[in-house]
Backbone as CSV, one residue per row, in Angstrom:
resi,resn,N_x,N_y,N_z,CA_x,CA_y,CA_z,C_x,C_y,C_z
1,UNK,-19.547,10.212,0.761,-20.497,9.874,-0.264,-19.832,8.895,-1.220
2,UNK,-20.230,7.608,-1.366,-19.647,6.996,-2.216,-19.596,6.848,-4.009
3,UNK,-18.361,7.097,-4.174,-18.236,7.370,-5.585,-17.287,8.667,-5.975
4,UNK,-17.372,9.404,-4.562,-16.453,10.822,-4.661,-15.265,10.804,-4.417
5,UNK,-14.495,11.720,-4.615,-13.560,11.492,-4.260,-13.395,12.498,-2.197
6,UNK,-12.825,11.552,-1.352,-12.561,12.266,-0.161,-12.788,13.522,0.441
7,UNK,-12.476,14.530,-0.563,-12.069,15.724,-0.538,-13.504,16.607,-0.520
8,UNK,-14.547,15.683,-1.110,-15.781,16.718,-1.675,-16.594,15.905,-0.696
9,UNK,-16.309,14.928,0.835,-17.288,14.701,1.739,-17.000,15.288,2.852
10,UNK,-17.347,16.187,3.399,-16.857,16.709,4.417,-17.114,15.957,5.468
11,UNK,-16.100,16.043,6.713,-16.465,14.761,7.368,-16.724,15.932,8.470
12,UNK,-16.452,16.994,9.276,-17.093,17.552,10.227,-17.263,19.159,9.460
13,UNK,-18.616,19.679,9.658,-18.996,21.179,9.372,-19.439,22.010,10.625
14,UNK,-18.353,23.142,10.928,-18.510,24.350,11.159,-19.932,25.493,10.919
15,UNK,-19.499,25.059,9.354,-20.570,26.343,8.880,-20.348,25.717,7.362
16,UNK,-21.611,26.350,6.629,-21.668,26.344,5.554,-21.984,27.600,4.850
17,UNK,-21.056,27.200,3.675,-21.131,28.719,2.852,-21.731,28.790,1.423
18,UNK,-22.378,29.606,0.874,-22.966,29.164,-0.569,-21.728,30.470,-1.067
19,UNK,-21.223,29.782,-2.649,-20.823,30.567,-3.159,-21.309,30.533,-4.799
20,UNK,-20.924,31.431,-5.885,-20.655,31.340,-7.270,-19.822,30.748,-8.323
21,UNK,-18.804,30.419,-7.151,-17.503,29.888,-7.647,-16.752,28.338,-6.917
22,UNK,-16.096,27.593,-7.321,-15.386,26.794,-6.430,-14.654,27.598,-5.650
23,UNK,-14.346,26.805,-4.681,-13.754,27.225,-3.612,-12.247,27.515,-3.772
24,UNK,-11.733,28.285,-3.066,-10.015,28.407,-3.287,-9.457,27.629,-2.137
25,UNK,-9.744,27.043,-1.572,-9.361,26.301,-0.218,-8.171,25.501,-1.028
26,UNK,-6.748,25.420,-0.362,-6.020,24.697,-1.092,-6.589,22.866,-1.576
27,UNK,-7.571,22.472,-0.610,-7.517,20.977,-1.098,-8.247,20.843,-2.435
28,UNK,-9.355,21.880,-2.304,-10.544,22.347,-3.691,-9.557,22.746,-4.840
29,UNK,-8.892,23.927,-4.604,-8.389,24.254,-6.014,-6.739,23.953,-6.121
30,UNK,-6.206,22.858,-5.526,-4.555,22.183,-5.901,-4.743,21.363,-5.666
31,UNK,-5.472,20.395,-5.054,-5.333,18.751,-4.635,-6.445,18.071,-5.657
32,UNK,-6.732,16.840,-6.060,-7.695,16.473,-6.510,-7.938,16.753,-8.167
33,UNK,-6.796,17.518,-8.772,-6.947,17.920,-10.290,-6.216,17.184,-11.217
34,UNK,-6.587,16.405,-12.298,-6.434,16.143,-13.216,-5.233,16.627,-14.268
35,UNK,-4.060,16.352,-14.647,-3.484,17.133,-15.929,-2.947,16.385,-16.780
36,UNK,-2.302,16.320,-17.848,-2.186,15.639,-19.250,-0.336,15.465,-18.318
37,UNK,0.160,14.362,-19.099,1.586,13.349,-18.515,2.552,14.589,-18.647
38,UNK,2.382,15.525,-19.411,3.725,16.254,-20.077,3.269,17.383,-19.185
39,UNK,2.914,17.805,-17.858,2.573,18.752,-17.511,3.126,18.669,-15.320
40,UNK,3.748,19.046,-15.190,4.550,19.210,-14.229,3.779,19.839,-12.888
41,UNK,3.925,19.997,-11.679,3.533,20.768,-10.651,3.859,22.332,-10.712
42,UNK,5.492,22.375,-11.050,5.725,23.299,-11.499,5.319,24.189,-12.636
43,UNK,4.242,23.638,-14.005,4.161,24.398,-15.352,2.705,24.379,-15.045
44,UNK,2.012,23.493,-13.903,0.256,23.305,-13.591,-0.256,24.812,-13.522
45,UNK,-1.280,24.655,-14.521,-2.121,26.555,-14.116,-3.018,25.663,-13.584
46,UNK,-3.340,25.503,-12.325,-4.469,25.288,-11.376,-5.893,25.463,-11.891
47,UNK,-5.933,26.167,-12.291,-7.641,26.869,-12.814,-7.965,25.910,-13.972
48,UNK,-7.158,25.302,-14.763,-7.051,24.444,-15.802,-7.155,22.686,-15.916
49,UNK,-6.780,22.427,-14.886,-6.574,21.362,-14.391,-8.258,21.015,-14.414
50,UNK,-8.189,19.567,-14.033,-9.677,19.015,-14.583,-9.757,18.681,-12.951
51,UNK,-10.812,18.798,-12.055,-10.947,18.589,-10.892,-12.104,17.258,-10.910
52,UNK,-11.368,16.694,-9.981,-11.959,15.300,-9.533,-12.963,15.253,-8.462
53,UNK,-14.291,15.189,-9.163,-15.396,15.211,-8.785,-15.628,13.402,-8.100
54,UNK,-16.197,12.784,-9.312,-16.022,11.427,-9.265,-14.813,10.648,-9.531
55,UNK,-14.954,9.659,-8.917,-13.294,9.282,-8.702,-12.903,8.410,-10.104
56,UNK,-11.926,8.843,-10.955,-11.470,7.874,-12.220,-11.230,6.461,-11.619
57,UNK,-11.420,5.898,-12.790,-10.991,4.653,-12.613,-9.764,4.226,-12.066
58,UNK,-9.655,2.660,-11.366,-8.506,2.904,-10.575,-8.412,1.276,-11.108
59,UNK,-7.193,0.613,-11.153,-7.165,-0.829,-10.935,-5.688,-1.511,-10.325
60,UNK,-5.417,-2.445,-10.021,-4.629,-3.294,-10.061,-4.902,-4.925,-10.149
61,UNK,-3.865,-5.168,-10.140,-3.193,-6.467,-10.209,-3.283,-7.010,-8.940
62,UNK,-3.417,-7.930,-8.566,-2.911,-8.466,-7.077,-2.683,-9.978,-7.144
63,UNK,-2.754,-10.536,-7.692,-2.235,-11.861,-8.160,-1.356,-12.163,-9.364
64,UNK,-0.330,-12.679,-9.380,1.072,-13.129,-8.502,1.457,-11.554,-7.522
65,UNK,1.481,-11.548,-6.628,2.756,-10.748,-6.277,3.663,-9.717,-7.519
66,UNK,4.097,-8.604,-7.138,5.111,-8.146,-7.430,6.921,-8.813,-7.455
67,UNK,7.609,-9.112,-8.347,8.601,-10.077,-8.661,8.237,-11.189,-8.487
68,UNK,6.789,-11.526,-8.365,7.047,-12.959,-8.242,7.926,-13.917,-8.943
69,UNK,8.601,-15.159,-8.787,9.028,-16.093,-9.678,8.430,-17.257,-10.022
70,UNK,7.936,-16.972,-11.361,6.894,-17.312,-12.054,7.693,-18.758,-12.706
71,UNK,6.582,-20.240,-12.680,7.370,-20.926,-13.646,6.349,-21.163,-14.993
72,UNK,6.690,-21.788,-15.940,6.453,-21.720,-17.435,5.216,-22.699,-17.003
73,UNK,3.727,-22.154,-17.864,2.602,-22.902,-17.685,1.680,-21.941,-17.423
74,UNK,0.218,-22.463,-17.140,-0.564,-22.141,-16.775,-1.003,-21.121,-15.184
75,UNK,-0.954,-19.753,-15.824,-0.717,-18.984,-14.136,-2.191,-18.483,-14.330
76,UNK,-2.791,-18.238,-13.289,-3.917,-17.007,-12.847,-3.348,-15.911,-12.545
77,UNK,-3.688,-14.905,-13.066,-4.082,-13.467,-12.587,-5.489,-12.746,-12.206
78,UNK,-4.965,-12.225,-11.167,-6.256,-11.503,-10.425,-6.153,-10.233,-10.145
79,UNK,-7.201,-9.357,-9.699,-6.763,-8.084,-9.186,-8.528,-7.262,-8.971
80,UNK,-8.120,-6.255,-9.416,-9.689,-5.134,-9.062,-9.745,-4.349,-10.005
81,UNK,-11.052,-3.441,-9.878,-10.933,-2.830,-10.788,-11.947,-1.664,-10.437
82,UNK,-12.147,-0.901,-10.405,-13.336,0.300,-9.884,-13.338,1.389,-10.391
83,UNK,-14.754,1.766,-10.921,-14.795,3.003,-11.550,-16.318,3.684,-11.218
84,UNK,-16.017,4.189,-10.184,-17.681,5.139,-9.569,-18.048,5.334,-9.977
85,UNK,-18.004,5.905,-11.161,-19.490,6.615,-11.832,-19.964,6.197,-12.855
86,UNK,-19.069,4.739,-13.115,-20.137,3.686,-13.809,-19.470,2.523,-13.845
87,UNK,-20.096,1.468,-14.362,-19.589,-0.037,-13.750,-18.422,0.008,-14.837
88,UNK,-17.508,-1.107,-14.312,-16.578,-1.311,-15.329,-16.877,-2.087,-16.137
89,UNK,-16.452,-1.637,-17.910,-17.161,-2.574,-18.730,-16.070,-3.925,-19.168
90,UNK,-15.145,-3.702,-18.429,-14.407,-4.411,-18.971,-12.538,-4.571,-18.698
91,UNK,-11.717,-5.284,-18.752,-10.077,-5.285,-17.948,-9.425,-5.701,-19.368
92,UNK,-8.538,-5.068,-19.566,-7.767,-5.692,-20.807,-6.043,-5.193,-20.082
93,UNK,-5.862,-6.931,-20.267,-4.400,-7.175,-19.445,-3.449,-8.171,-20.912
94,UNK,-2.243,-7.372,-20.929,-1.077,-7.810,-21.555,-0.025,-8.902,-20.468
95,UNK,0.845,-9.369,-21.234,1.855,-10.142,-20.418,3.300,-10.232,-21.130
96,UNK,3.037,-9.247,-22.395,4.098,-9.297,-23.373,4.310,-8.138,-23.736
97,UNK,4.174,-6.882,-22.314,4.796,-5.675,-22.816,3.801,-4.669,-23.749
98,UNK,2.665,-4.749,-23.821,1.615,-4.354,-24.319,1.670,-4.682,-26.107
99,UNK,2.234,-5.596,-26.196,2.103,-6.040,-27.622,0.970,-6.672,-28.056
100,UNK,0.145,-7.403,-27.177,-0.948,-7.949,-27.421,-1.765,-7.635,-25.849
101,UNK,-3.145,-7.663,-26.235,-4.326,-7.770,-24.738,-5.157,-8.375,-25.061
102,UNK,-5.427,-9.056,-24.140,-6.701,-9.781,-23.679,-7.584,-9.378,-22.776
103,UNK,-8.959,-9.684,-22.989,-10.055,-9.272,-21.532,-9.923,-10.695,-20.746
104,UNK,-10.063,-9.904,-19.143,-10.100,-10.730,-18.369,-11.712,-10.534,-18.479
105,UNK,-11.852,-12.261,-17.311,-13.675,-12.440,-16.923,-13.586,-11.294,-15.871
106,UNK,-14.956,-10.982,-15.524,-15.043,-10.149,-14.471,-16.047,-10.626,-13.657
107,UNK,-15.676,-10.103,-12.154,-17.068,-10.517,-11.358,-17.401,-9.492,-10.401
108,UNK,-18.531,-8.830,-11.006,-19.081,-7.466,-10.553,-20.363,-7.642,-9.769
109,UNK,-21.150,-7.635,-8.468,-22.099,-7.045,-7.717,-23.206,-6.145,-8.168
110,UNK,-23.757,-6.344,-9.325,-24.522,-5.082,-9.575,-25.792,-5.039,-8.734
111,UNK,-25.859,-5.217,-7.424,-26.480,-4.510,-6.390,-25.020,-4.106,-5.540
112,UNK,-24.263,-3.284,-5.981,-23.217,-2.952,-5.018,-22.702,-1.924,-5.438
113,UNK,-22.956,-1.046,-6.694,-22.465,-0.294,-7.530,-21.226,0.557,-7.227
114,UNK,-21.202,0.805,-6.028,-19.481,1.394,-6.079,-18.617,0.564,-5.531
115,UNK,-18.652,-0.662,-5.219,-17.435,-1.678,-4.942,-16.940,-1.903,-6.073
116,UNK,-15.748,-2.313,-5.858,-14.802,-3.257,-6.679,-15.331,-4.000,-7.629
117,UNK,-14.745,-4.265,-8.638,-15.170,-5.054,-9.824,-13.713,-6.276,-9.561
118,UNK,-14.025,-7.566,-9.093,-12.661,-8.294,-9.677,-12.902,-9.009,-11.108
119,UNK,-11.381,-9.100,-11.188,-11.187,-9.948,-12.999,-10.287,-10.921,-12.230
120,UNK,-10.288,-12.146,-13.453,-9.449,-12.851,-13.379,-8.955,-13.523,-14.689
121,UNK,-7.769,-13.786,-15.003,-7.029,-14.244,-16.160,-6.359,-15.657,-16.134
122,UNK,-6.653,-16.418,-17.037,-5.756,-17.688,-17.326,-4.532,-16.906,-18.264
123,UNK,-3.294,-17.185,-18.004,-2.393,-17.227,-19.157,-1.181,-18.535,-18.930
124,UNK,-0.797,-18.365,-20.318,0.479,-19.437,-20.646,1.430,-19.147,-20.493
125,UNK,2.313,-19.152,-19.635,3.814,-18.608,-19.734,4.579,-19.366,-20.043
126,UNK,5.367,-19.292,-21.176,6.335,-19.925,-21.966,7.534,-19.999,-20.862
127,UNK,8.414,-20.734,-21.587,9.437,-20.905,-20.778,10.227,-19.818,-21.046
128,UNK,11.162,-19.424,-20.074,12.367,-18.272,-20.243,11.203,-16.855,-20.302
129,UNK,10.173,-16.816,-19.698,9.398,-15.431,-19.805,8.883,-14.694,-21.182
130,UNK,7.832,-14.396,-21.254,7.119,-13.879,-22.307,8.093,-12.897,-22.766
């Protein structure tokens, strides 16, 4: 089903079961959950964890490359951006370490609603790196 995450489309059924509760199946209640940065596998109370219904937002970069070697001037950046359960409103990309952001343009399909959103960025790169 697009927009979900993997885990909640079943791709072959046996049987189906109605219950009251989520399921304890390890992928239902340990895979697919949500927790705050300061919170470990080891300290996770499972039951707590925020379970991923619709899939969060996801993005990258894909233009330059990773290490690329960049020279001083005018570069493009590109990349994606997707967020299922509603369009993306928007990309805000740094180049100086998050000291400053800018929105990139975007170019979104809205007859396509769960594809990709791409952006793209003009920036200036000084000489000797931002």
């Amino acid at each position: 089903m697009p927009g979900f995450a993997g885990v909640r489309s079943a791709k072959w059924l046996a049987e189906v079961s109605v219950q009251d509760r989520p399921s304890d199946a390890k992928p239902q209640a340990r895979d697919y959950k949500l927790f705050p940065p300061q919170v470990s596998e080891g300290t996770a109370d499972w039951e707590k964890g925020m379970t991923i219904n619709e899939m969060p937002l996801n993005a990258a970069i894909c233009d330059p490359e990773p290490f690329a070697n960049l020279k001083a001037g005018t570069v493009t950046l590109r990349g994606w951006a997707v967020a299922t359960a509603r369009q993306v409103a928007r990309v805000d990309v740094s180049v100086d370490g998050g000291r400053n952001w800018r929105q990139a343009e975007l170019q979104h399909d809205s007859a396509a609603p769960w594809s990709w959103t791409l952006w793209t960025m003009q920036v200036a790169l000084p000489p000797g790196g931002a």
